[in-house]
C-alpha positions as CSV (number, residue, x, y, z in Angstrom):
1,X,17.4,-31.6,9.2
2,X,16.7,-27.8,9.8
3,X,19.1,-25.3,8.0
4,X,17.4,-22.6,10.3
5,X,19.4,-20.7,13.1
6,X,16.2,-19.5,14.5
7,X,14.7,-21.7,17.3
8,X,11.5,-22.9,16.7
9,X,8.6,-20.8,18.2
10,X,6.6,-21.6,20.8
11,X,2.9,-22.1,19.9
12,X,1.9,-18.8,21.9
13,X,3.9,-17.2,20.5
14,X,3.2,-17.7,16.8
15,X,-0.6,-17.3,18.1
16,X,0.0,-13.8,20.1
17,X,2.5,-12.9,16.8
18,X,-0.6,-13.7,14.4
19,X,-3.0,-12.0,16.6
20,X,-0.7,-8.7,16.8
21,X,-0.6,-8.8,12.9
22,X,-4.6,-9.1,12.0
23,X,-4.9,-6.6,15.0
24,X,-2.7,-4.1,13.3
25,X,-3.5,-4.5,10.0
26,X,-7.4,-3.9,10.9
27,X,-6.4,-0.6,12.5
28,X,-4.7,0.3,9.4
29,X,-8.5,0.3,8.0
30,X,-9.9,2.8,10.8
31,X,-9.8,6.2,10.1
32,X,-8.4,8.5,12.9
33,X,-7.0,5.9,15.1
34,X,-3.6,6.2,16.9
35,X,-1.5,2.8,16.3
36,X,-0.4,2.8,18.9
37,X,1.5,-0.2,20.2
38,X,-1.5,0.2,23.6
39,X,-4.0,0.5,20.2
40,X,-2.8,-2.6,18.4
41,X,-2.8,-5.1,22.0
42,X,-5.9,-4.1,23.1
43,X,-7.4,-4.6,19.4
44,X,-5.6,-8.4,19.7
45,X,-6.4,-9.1,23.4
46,X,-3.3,-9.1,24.0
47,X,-0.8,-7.0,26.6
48,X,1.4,-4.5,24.6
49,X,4.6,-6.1,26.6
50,X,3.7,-9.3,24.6
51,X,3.0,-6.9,21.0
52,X,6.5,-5.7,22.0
53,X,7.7,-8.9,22.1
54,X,6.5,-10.7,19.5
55,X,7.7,-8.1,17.0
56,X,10.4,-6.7,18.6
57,X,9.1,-3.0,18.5
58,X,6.1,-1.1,16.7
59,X,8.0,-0.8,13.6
60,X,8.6,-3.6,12.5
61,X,5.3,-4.8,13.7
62,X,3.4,-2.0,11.5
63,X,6.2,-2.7,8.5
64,X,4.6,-6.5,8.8
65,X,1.0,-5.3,8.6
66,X,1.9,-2.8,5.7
67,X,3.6,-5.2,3.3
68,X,1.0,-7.9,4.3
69,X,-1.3,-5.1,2.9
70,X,1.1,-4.2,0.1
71,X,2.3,-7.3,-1.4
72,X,-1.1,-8.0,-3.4
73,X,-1.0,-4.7,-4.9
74,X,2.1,-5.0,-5.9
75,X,2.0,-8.1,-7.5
76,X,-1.4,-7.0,-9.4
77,X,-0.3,-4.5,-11.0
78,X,3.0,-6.6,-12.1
79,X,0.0,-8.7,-13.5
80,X,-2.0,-6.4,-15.5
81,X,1.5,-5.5,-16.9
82,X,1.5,-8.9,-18.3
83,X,-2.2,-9.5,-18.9
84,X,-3.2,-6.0,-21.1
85,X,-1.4,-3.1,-22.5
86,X,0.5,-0.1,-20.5
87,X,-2.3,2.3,-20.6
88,X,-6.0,-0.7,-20.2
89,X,-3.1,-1.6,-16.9
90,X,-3.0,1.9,-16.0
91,X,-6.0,2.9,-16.0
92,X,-7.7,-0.3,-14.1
93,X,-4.7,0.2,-11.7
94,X,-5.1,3.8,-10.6
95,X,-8.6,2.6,-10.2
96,X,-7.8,0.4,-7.9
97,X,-5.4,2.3,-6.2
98,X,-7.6,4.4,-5.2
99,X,-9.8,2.0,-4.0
100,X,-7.3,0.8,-1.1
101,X,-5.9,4.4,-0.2
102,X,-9.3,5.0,0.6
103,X,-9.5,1.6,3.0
104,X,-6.3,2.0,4.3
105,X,-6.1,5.4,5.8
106,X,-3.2,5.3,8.3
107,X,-0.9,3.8,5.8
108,X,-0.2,7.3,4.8
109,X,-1.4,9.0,8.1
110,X,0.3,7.4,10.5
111,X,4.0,5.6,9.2
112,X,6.1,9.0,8.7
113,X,9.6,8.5,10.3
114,X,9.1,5.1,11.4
115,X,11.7,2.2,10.0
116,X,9.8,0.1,7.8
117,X,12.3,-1.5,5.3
118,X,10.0,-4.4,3.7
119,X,7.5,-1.4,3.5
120,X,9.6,0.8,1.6
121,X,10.9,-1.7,-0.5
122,X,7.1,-2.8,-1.1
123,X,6.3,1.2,-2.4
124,X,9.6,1.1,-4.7
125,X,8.4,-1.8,-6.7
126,X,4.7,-0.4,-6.3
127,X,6.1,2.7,-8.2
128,X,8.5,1.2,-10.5
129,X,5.5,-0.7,-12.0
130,X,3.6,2.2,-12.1
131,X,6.5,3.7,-13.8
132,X,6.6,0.8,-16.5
133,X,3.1,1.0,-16.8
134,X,3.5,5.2,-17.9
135,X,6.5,4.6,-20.2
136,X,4.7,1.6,-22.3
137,X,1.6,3.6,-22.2
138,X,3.9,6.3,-23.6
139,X,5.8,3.9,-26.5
140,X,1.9,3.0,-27.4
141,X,1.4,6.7,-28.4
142,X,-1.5,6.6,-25.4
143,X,0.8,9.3,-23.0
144,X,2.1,12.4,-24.1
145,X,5.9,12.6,-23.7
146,X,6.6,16.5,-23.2
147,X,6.0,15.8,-19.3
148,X,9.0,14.1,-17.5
149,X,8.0,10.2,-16.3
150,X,8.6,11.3,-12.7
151,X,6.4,14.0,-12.7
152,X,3.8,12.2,-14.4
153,X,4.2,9.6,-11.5
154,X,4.2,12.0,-8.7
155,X,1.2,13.9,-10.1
156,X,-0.6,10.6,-9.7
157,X,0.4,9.6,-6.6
158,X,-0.5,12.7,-4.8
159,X,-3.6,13.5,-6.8
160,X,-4.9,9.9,-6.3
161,X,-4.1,10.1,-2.4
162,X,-6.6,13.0,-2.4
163,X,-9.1,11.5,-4.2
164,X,-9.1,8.7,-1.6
165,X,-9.0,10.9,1.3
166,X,-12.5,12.3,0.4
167,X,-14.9,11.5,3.0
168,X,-17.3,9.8,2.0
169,X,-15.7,7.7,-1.0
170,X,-17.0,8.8,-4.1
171,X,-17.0,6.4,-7.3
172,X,-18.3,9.5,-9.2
173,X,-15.9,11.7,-8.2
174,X,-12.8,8.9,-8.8
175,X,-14.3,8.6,-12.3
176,X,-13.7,11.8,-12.6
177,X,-10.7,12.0,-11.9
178,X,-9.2,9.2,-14.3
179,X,-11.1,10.6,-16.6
180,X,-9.7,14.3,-16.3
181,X,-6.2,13.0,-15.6
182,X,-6.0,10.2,-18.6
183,X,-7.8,12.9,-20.9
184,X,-4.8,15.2,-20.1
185,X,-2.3,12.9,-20.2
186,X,-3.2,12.2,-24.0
187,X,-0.7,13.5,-26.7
């Protein structure tokens, strides 16, 4: 017996909401393209009444694609928490960050104003661990601690967004930057 209140979903449906997903989250790869809800059916193949539909609007549609995007980082950098000390986490982490700012253009682009609540909720834990990651990197004597936690935070987030805007990526120039930002980070 199903405890679910939700009818079952037809099988074109679950196809045409699967399609709209991968459609979406492919466009979230393309630099300088509109996601449009026109953008994200004809990407799928599908009309953008039946996008509409199978989402119930563009935002939650785009707040599916994000934390199906999101969800891995997250839950990596929960693991090098685990798996290696505050500062070896951080430093692979930002590393990586980088990495899929740089795939994931419209992320930043594109999402202002919209409601995305699983998205949102995806970035809080993605900055608390990034957050855990400073202040055990601080206890470790590795971070200096005359520069508040938030600041140190927010001085990562935006310089590592600009690093993965440069066109084209550069693993040079990211190296650099871990390496100047770490460096001056250091008590």
């Amino acid at each position: 017996m199903s405890t679910s209140t939700e009818p079952p979903r037809r099988a074109d449906a679950v196809r045409n909401r699967r399609l709209a997903l991968d459609a979406a989250t492919a466009l979230l790869t393309e630099p300088g393209v509109s996601l449009t809800v026109e953008a994200i059916a004809k990407k799928a193949g599908l009309g953008a009444a039946t996008v509409v539909r199978a989402f119930g609007g563009k935002d939650a549609l785009l707040d599916a694609a994000v934390s199906r995007l999101l969800e891995p980082v997250v839950q990596h950098a929960r693991d090098l928490l685990a798996e290696t000390t505050p500062t070896q986490a951080l430093r692979i982490f930002l590393r990586e960050l980088i990495a899929f700012q740089a795939a994931h253009y419209a992320i930043n682009d594109q999402l202002g104003g919209l409601d995305l609540p699983a998205t949102t909720a995806l970035r809080t834990d993605l900055v608390r661990a990034v957050e855990e990651m400073i202040d055990g990197a601080r206890r470790d004597g590795a971070v200096r601690t005359d520069i508040d936690p938030a600041i140190i935070t927010t001085l990562i987030g935006q310089t590592a967004l600009a690093v993965a805007r440069t066109q084209p990526p550069s693993q040079e120039l990211t190296d650099a930057y871990l390496t100047v930002l770490l460096d001056g980070l250091r008590p």
